[in-house]
KEKE-3310 file (N, C-alpha, C; in steps of 0.2 Angstrom, whole numbers, plus 5000, padded with zeros to 4 digits):
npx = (5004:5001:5011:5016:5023:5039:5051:5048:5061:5066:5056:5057:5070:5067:5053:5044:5048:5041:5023:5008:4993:4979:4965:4951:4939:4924:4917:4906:4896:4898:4905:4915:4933:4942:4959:4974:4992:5005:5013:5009:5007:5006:4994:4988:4986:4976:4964:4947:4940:4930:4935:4943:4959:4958:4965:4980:4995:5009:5020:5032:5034:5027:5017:5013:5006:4996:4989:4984:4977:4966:4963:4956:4946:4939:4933:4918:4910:4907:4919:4930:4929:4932:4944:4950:4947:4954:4968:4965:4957:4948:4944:4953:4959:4972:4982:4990:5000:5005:5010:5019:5030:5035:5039:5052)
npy = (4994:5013:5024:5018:5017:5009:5003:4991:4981:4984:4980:4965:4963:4965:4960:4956:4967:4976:4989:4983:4991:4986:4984:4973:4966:4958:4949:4942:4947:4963:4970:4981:4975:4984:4981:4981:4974:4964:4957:4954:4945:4931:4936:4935:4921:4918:4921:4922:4913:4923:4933:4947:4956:4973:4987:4990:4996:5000:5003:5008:5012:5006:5015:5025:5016:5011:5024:5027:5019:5021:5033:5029:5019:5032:5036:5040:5025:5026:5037:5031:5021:5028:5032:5022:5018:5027:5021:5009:5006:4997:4987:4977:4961:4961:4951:4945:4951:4955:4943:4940:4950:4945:4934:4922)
npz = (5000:4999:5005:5016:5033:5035:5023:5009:5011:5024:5030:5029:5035:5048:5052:5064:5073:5071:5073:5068:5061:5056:5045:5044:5032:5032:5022:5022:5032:5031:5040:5049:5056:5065:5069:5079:5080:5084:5076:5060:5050:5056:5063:5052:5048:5057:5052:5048:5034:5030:5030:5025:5023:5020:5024:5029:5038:5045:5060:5068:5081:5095:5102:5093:5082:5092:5095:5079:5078:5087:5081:5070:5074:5082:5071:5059:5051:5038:5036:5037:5030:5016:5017:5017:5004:4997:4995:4994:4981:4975:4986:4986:4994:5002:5010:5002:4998:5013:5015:5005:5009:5020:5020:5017)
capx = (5000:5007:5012:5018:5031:5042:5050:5050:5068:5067:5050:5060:5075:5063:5045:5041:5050:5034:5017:5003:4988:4974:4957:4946:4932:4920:4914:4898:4892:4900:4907:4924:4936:4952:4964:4982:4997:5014:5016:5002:5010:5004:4989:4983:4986:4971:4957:4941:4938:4927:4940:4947:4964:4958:4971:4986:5000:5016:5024:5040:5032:5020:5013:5012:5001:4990:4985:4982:4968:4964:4959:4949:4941:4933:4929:4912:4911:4909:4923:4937:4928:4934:4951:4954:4947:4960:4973:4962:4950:4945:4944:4955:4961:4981:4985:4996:5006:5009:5015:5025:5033:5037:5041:5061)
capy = (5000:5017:5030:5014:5019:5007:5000:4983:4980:4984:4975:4960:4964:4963:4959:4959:4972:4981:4987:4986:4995:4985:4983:4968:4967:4951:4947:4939:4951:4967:4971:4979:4977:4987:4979:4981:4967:4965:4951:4955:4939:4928:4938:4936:4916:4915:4925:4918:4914:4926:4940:4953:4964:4976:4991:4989:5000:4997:5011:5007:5012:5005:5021:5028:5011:5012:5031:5029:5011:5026:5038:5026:5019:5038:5040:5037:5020:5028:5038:5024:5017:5034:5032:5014:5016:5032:5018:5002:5008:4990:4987:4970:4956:4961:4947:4943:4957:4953:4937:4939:4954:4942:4926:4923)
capz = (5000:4997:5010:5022:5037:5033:5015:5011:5014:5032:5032:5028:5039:5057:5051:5072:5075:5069:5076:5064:5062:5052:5045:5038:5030:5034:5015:5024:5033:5029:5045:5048:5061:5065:5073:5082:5081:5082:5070:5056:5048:5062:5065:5046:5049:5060:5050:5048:5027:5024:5033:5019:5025:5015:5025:5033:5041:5050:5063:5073:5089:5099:5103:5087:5081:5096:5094:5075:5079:5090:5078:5066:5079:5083:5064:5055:5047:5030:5033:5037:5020:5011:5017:5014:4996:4996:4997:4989:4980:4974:4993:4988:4998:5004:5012:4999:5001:5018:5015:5002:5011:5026:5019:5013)
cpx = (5004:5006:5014:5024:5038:5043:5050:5055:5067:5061:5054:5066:5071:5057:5043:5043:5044:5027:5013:5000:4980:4967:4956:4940:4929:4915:4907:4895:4894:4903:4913:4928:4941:4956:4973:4986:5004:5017:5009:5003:5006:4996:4983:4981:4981:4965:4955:4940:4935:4929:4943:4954:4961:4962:4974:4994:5005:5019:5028:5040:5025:5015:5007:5004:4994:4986:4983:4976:4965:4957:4955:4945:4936:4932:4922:4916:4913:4917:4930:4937:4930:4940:4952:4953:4953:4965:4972:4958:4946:4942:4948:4958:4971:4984:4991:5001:5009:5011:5020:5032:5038:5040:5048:5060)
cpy = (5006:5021:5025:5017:5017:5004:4993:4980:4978:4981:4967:4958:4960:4964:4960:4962:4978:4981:4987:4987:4992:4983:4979:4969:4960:4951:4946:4944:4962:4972:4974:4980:4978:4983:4981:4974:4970:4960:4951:4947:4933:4928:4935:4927:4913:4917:4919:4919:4920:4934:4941:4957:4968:4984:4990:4994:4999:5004:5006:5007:5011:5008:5024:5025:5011:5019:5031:5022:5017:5030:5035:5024:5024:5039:5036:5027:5020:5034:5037:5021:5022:5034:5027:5016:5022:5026:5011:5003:5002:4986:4977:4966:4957:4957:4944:4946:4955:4948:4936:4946:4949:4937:4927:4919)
cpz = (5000:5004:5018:5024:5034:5024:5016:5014:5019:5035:5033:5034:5046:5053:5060:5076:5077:5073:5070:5066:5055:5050:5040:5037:5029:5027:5016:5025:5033:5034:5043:5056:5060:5072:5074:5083:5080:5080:5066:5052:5052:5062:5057:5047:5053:5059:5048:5040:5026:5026:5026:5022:5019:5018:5032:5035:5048:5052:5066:5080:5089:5098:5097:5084:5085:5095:5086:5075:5082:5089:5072:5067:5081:5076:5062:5053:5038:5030:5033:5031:5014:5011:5015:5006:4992:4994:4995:4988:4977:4980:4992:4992:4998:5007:5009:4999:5007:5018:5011:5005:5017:5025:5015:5009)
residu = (UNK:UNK:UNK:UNK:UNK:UNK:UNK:UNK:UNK:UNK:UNK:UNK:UNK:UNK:UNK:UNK:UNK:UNK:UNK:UNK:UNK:UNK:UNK:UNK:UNK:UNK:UNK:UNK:UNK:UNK:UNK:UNK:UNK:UNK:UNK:UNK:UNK:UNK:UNK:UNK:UNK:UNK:UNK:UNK:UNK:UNK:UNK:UNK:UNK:UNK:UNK:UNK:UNK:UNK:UNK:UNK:UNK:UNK:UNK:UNK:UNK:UNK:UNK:UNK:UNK:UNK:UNK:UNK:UNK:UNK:UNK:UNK:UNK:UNK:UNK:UNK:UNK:UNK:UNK:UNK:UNK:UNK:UNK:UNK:UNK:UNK:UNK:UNK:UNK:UNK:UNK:UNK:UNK:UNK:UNK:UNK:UNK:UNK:UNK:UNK:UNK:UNK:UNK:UNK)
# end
C-alpha cells in the first residue's frame, strides 16, 4: 500500500520488530474490524475465510500504532471506508502482500 512507514527491505530485515495497524472486512456480513498486532503475519494466519485485510500500516512504535487504531476507531464507518478506498480503491484482499513481504 502506498504512504507505508516502513520500506519493504526493512520489512524483511525485522517483520516483528513492527506494530501494525489493520482493517478487515468480513465478506459475509460486511462488517469491519480494525485491529492492532505486532506480528500481522501471524495475525493474518488466523482469519476467519470470509475475513478481507483490506488496509494495513506498520509504525515502529507502539505508541504511534495504538494512537492511529485510536483515531479510526473515533471516525464514522463511512469515513474509514473513504480512506481505505483512498489507498484500495477495489477494497482487495492484501493478504498477499503481507505474505510475500514476510516470507524469505
Amino acid at each position: 500500500m502506498k504512504n507505508q512507514t516502513f520500506t519493504q527491505t526493512e520489512i524483511l530485515a525485522n517483520p516483528t520488530t513492527l506494530s501494525w495497524v489493520y482493517i478487515l472486512n468480513n465478506t459475509k456480513t460486511q462488517e469491519m474490524n480494525i485491529g492492532l498486532s505486532f506480528n500481522l503475519a501471524k495475525q493474518i494466519g488466523t482469519l476467519d475465510p470470509t475475513e478481507e485485510l483490506v488496509y494495513y500500516r506498520s509504525f515502529g512504535a507502539p505508541f504511534d500504532a495504538l494512537a492511529h487504531k485510536h483515531l479510526l476507531d473515533s471516525l464514522t464507518k463511512e469515513t474509514v471506508m473513504h480512506n481505505i478506498k483512498q489507498e484500495n480503491p477495489t477494497l482487495s484482499n492484501l493478504i498477499p502482500e503481507i505474505i510475500n513481504q514476510t516470507t524469505f
